[in-house]
N, C-alpha and C positions, 0 to 999 in steps of 0.2 A: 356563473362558472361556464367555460366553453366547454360545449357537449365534447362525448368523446368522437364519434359522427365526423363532425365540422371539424376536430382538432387532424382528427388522420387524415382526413380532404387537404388539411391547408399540409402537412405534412407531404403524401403524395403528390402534391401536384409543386414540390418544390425539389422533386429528388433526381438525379439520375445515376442510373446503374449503373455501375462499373462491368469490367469482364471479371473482375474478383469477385461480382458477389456485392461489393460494398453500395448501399445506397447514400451517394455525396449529396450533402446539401448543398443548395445552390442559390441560397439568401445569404442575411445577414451570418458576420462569423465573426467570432473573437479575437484578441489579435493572437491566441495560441491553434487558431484556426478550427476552435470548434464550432458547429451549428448552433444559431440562436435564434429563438422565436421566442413573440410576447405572448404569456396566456392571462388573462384577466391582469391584464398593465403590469405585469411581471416579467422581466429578462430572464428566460430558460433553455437552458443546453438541450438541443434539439435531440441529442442522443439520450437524454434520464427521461425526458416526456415518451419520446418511443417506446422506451422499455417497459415506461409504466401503464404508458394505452396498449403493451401486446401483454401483460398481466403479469409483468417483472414487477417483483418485491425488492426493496435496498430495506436494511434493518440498522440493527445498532451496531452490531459488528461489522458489519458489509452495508456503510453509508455510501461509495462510491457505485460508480457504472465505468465499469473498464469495458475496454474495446479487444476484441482476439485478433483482429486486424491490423492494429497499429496506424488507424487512420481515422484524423481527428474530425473531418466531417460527415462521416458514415452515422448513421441512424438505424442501420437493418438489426431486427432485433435478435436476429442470429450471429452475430455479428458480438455480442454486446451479454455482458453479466454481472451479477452483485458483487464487490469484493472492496477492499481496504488499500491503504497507502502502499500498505506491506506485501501485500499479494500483489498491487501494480508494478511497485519496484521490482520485485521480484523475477516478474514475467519479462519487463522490460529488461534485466539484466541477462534474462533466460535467449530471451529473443538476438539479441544484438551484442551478446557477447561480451559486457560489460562485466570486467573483473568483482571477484568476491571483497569488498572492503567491510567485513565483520570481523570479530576478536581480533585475532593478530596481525591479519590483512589489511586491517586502519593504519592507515600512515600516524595517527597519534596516539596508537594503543602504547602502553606503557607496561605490559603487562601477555607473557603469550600462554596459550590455552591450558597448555600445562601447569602453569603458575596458578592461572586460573582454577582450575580443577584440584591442584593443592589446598589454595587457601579452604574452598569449600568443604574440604575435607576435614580440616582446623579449625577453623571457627568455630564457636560458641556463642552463641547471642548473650550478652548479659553479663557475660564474662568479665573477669580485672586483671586473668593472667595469661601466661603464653599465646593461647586462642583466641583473645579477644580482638576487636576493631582494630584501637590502638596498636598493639604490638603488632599485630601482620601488616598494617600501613608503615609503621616503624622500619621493618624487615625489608618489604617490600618497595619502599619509596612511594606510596602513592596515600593520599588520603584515606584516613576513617569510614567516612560518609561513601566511598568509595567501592570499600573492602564491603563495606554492610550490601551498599546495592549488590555489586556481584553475588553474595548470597541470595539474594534474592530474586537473582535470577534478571532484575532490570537493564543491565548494564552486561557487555561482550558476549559477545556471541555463544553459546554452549556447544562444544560438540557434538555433531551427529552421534546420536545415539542407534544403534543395529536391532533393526526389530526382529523380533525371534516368533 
């Protein structure tokens, strides 16, 4: 295993800094233009090895290493933190502007929040009459399996909720 030592040697002495702040790699890179170095004959994103040589943790809910910079060769570990698809999309939407396409917002929603927020109201899991699956997919034009997820919270987006 390459000491940690020698791993941030070969790291430092392949960077340069930007006037942002960002440290660019300036080896090997992806063709999505992230940093990559080999560590014991392993292909690794120069940015998750920094995080973890400056004492960044990725866990089970936050397996990723996002960038607060928006820039895919940078390594600085200030630069860089744990988080998920969802928080990336999220920020990237945040950052650049990119419209809301949750619940109703989906060009294939079939379904708007309010409707949404009915059925939940009606259902009954278990159920064989008015409330059940069946009959609100019936109502509503959309599948069973459907109606079930949206109770369960899997499927369209929920409305912001007002914290008190």
């Amino acid at each position: 295993m390459a000491t940690k030592n020698r791993l941030l040697r070969r790291l430092y002495n392949r960077r340069h800094i930007t006037s942002a702040g960002c440290w660019e790699w300036i080896g090997w890179c992806s063709r999505k233009g992230y940093g990559m170095i080999r560590v014991d004959g392993k292909a690794m994103a120069v940015h998750r090895v920094s995080f973890k040589l400056h004492g960044g943790r990725c866990t089970r809910r936050k397996p990723m290493v996002l960038h607060t910079c928006d820039n895919p060769p940078c390594f600085n570990p200030e630069h860089l933190y744990a988080g998920n698809a969802r928080r990336n999309a999220l920020d990237v939407a945040e950052r650049t502007g990119w419209p809301d396409r949750s619940g109703e917002h989906n060009q294939n929603c079939k379904l708007t929040d309010g409707q949404v927020a009915e059925i939940r109201c009606r259902y009954v899991p278990w159920s064989r009459g008015q409330a059940s699956a069946n009959s609100l997919a019936a109502e509503y034009g959309v599948g069973a399996a459907y109606i079930s997820w949206l109770c369960r919270e899997e499927r369209h987006a929920r409305p912001a909720r007002s914290v008190s």
